[in-house]
BAMIDREN-399536 format. One record per atom (N, C-alpha, C): residue number from 1; atom name; x, y, z. Coordinates in steps of 0.001 Angstrom, whole numbers. Layout:
N
@num->NUM | atomo->CA | X->X | Y->Y | Z->Z
...
end
This chain:
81
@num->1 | atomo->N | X->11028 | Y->3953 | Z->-3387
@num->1 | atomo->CA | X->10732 | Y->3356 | Z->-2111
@num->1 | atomo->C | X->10290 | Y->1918 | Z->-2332
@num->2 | atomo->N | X->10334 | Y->1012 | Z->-1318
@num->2 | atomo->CA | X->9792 | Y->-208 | Z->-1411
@num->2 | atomo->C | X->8800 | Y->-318 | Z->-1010
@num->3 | atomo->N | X->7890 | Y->-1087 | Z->-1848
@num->3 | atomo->CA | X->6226 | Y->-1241 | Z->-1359
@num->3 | atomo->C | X->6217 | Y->-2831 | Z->-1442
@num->4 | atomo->N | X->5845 | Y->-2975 | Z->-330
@num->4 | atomo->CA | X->5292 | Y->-4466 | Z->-62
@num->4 | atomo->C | X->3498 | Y->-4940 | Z->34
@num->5 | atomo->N | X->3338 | Y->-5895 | Z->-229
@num->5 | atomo->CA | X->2448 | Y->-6777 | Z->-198
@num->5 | atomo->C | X->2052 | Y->-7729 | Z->666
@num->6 | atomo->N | X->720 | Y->-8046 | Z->1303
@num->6 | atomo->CA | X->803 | Y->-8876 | Z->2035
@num->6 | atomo->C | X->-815 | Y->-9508 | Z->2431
@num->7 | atomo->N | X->-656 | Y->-10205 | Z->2775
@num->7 | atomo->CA | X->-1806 | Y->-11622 | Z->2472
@num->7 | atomo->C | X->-2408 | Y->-11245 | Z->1123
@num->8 | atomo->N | X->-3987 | Y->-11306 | Z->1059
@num->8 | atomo->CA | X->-4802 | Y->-11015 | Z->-444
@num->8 | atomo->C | X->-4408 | Y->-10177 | Z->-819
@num->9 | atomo->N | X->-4139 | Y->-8882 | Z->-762
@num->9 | atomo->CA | X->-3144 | Y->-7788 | Z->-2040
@num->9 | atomo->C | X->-1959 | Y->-8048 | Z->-2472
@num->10 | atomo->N | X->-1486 | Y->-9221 | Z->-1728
@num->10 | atomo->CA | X->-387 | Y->-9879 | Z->-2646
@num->10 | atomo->C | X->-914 | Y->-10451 | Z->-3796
@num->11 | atomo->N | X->-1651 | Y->-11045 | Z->-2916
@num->11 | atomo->CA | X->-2638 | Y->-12540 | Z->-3970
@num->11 | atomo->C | X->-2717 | Y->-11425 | Z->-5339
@num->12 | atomo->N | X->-3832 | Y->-10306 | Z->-4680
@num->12 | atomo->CA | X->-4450 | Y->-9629 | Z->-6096
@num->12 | atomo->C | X->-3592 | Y->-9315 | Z->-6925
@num->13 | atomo->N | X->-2409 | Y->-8692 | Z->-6434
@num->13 | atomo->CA | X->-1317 | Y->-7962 | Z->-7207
@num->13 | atomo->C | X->-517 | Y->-8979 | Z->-7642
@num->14 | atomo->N | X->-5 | Y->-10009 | Z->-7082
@num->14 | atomo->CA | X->766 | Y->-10790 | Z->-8031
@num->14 | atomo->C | X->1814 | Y->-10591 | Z->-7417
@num->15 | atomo->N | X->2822 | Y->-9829 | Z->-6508
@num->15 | atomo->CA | X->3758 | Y->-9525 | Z->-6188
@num->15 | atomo->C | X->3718 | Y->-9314 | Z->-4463
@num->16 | atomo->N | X->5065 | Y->-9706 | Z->-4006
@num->16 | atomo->CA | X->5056 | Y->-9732 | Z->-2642
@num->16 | atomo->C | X->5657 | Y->-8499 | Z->-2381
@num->17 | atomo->N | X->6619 | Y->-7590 | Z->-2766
@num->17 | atomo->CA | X->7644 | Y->-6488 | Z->-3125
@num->17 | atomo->C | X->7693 | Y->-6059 | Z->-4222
@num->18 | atomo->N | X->7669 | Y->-4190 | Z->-4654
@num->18 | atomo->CA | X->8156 | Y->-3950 | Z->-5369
@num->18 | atomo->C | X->9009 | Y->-2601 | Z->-5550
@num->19 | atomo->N | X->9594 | Y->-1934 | Z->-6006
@num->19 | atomo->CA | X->10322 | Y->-373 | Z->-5724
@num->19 | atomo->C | X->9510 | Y->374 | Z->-6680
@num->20 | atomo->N | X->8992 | Y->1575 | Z->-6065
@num->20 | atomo->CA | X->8061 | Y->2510 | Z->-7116
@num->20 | atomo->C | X->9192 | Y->3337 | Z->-6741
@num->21 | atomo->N | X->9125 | Y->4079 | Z->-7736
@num->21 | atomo->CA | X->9393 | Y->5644 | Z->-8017
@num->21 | atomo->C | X->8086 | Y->6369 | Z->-8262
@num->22 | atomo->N | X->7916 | Y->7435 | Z->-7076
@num->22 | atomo->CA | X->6775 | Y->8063 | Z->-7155
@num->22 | atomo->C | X->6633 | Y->9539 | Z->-6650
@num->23 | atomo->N | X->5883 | Y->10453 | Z->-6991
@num->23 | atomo->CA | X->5903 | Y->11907 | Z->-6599
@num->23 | atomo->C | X->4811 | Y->12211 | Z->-6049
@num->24 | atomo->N | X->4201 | Y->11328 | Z->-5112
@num->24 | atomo->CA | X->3282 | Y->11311 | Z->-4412
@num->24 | atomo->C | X->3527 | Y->11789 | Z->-2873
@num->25 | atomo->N | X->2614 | Y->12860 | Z->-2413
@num->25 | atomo->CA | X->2744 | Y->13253 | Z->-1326
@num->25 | atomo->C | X->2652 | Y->12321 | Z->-87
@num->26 | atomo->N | X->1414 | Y->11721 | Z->-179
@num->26 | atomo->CA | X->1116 | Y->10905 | Z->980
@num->26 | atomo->C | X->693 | Y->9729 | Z->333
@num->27 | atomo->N | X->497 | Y->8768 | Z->1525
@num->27 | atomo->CA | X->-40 | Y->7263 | Z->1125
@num->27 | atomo->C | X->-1311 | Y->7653 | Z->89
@num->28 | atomo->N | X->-2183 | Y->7925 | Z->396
@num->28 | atomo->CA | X->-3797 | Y->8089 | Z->-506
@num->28 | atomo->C | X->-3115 | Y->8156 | Z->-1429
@num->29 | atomo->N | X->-2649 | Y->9620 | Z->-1924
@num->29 | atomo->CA | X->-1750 | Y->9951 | Z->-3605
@num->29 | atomo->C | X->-1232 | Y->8620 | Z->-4229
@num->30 | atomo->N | X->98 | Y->7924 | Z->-3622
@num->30 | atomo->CA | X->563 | Y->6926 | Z->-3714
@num->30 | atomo->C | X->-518 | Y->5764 | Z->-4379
@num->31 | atomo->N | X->-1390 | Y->5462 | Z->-3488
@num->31 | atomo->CA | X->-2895 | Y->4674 | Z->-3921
@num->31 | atomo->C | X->-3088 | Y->4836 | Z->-4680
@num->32 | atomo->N | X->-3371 | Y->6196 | Z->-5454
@num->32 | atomo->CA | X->-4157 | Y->6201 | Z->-6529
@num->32 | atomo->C | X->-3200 | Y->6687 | Z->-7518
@num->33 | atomo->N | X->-1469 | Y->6680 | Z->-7564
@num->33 | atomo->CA | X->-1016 | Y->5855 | Z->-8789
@num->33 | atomo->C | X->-1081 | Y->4470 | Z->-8474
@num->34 | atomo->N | X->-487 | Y->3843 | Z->-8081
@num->34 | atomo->CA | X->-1056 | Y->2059 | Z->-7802
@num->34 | atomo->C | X->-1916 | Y->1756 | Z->-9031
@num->35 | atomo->N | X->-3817 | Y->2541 | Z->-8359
@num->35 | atomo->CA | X->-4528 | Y->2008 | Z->-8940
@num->35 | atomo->C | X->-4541 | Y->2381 | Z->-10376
@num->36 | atomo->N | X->-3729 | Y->3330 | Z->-10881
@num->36 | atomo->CA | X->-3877 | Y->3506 | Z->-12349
@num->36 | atomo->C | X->-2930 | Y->2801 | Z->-13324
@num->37 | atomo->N | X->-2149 | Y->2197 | Z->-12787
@num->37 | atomo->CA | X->-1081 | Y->1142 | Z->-13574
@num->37 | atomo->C | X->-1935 | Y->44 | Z->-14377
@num->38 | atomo->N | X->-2993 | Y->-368 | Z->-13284
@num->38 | atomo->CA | X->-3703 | Y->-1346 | Z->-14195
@num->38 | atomo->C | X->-4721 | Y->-2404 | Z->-13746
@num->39 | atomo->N | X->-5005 | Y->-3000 | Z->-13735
@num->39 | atomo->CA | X->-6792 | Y->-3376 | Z->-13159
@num->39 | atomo->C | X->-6314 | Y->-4105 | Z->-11789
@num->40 | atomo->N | X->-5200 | Y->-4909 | Z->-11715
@num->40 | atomo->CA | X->-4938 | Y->-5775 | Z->-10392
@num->40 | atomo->C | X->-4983 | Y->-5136 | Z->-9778
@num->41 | atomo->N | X->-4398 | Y->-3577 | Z->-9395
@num->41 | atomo->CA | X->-4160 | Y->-2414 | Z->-8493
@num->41 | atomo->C | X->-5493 | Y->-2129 | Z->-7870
@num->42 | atomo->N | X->-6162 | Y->-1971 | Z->-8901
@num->42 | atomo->CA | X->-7532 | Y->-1435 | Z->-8484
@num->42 | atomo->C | X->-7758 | Y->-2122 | Z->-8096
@num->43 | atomo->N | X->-8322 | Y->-3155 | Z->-8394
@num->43 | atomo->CA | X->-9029 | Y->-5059 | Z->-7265
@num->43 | atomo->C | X->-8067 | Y->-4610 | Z->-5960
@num->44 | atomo->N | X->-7072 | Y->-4718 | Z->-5670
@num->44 | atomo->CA | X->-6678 | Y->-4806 | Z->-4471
@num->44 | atomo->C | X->-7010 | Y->-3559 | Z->-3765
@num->45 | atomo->N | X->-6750 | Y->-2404 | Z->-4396
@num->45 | atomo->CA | X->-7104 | Y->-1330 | Z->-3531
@num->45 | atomo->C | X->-8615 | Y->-640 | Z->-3945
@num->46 | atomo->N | X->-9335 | Y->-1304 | Z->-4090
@num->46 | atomo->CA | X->-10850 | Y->-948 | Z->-4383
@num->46 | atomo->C | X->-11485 | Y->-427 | Z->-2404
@num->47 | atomo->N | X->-11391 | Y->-1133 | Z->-2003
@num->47 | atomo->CA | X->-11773 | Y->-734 | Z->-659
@num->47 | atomo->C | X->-10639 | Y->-415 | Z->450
@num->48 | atomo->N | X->-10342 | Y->723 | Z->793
@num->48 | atomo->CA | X->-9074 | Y->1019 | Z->1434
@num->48 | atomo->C | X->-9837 | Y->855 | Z->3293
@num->49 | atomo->N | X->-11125 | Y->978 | Z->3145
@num->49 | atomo->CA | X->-11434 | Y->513 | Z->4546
@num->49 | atomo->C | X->-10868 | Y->-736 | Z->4997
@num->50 | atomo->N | X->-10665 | Y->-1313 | Z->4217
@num->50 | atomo->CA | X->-10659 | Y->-3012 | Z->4435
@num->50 | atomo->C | X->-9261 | Y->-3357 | Z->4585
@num->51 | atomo->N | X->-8087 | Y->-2259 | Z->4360
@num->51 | atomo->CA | X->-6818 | Y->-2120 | Z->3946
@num->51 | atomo->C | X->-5874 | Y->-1275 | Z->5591
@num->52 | atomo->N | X->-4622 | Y->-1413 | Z->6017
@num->52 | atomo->CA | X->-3767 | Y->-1219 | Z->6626
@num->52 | atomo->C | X->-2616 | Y->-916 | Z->6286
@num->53 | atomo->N | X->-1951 | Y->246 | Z->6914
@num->53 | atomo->CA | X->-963 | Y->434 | Z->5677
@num->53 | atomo->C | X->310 | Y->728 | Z->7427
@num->54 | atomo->N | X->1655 | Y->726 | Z->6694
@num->54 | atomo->CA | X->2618 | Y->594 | Z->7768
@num->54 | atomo->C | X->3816 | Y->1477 | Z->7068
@num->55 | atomo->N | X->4629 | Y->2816 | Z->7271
@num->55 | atomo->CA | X->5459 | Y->3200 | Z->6996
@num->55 | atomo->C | X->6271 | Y->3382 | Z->7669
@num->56 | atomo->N | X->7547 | Y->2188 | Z->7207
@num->56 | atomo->CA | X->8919 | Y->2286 | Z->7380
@num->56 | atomo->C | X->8758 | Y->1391 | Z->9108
@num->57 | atomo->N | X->7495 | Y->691 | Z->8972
@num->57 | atomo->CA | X->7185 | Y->-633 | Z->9891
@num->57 | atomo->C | X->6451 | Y->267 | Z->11077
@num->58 | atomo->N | X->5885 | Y->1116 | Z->10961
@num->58 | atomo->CA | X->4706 | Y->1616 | Z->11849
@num->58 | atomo->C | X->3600 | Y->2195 | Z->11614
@num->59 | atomo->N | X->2435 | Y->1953 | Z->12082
@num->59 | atomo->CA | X->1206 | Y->1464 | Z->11066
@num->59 | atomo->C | X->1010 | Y->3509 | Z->11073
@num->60 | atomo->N | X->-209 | Y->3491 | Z->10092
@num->60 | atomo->CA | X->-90 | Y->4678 | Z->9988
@num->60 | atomo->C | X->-1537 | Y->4826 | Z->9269
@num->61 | atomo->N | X->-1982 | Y->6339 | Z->8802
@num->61 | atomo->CA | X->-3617 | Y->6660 | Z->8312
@num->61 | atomo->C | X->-2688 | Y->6835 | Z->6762
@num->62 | atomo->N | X->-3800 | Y->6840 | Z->5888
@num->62 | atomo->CA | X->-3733 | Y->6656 | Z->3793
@num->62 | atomo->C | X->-3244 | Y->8417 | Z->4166
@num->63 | atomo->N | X->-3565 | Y->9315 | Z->4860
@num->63 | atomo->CA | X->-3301 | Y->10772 | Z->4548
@num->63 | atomo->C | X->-2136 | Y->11001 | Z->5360
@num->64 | atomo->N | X->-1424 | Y->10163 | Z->5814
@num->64 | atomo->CA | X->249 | Y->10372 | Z->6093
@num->64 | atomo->C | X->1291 | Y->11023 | Z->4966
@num->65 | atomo->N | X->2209 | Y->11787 | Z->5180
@num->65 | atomo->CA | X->2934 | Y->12134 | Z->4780
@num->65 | atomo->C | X->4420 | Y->11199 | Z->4087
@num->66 | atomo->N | X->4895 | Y->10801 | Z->2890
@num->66 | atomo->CA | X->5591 | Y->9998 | Z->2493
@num->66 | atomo->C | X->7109 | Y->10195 | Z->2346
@num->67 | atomo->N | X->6936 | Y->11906 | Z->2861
@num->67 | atomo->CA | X->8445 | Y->12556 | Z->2766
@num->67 | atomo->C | X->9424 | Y->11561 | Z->3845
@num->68 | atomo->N | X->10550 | Y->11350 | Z->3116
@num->68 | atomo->CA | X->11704 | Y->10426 | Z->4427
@num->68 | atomo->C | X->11267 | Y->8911 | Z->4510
@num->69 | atomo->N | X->9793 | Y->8555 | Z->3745
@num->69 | atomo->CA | X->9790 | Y->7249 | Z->4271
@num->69 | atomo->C | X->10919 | Y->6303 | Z->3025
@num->70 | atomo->N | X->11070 | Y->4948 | Z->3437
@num->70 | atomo->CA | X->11674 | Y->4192 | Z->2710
@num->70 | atomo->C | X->11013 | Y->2913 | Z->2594
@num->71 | atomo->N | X->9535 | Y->2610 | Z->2806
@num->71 | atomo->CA | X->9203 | Y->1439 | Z->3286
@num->71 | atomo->C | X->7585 | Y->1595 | Z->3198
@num->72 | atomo->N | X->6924 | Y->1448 | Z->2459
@num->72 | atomo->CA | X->5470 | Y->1445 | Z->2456
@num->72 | atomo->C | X->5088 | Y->-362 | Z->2406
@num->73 | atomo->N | X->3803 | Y->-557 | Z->3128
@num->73 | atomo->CA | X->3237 | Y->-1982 | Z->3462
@num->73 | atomo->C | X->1553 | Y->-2012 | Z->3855
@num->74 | atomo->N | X->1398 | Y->-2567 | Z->2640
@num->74 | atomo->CA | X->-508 | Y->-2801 | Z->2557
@num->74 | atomo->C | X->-809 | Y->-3848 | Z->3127
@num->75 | atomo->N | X->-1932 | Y->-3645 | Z->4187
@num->75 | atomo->CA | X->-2101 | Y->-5613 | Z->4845
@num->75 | atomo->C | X->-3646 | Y->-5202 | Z->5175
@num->76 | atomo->N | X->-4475 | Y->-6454 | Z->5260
@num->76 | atomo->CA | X->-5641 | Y->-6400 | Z->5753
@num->76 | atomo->C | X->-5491 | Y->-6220 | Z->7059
@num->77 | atomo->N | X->-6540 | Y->-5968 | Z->8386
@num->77 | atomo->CA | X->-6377 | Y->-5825 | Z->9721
@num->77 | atomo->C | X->-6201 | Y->-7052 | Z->10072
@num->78 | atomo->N | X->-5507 | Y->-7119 | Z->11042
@num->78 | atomo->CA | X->-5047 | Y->-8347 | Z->11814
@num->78 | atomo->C | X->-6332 | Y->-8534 | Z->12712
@num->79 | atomo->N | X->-6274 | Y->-9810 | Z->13509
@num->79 | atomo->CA | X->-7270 | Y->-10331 | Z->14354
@num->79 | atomo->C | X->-6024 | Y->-10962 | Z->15503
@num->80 | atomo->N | X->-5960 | Y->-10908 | Z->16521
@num->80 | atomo->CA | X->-5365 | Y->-11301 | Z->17655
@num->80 | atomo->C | X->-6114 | Y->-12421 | Z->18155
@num->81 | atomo->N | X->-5233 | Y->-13094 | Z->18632
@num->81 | atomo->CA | X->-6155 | Y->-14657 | Z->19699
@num->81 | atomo->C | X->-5381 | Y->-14878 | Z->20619
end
């Protein structure tokens, strides 16, 4: 699947896009391979309160289901004006 990046968890991670191969049930699972690849992972996903996630471009909770998606996306919360 493709996992994207966006504002500071880009920054942290270094990458704007990338394709995991993963056997992770839901987003959380997913997370916590992320964070075991290697320390940037963790910095970015250290606080998932602070974090927004969007599958296959509609926002969604970390305990969503990942079956069928093609499209995972981490963003801080937006602010509207």
């Amino acid at each position: 699947m493709e996992v994207l990046y966006f504002a500071w968890v880009r920054e942290r991670i270094g990458l704007p896009r990338e394709k995991v191969e993963t056997a992770a049930a839901t987003v959380a699972e997913l997370v916590e391979e992320l964070r075991a690849r290697e320390e940037r992972y963790q910095a970015a996903f250290a606080d998932l309160t602070s974090l927004r996630v969007a599958l296959d471009q509609e926002l969604a909770s970390f305990d969503a289901p990942l079956k069928g998606v093609r499209e995972v996306a981490f963003f801080p919360p937006m602010t509207g004006g």
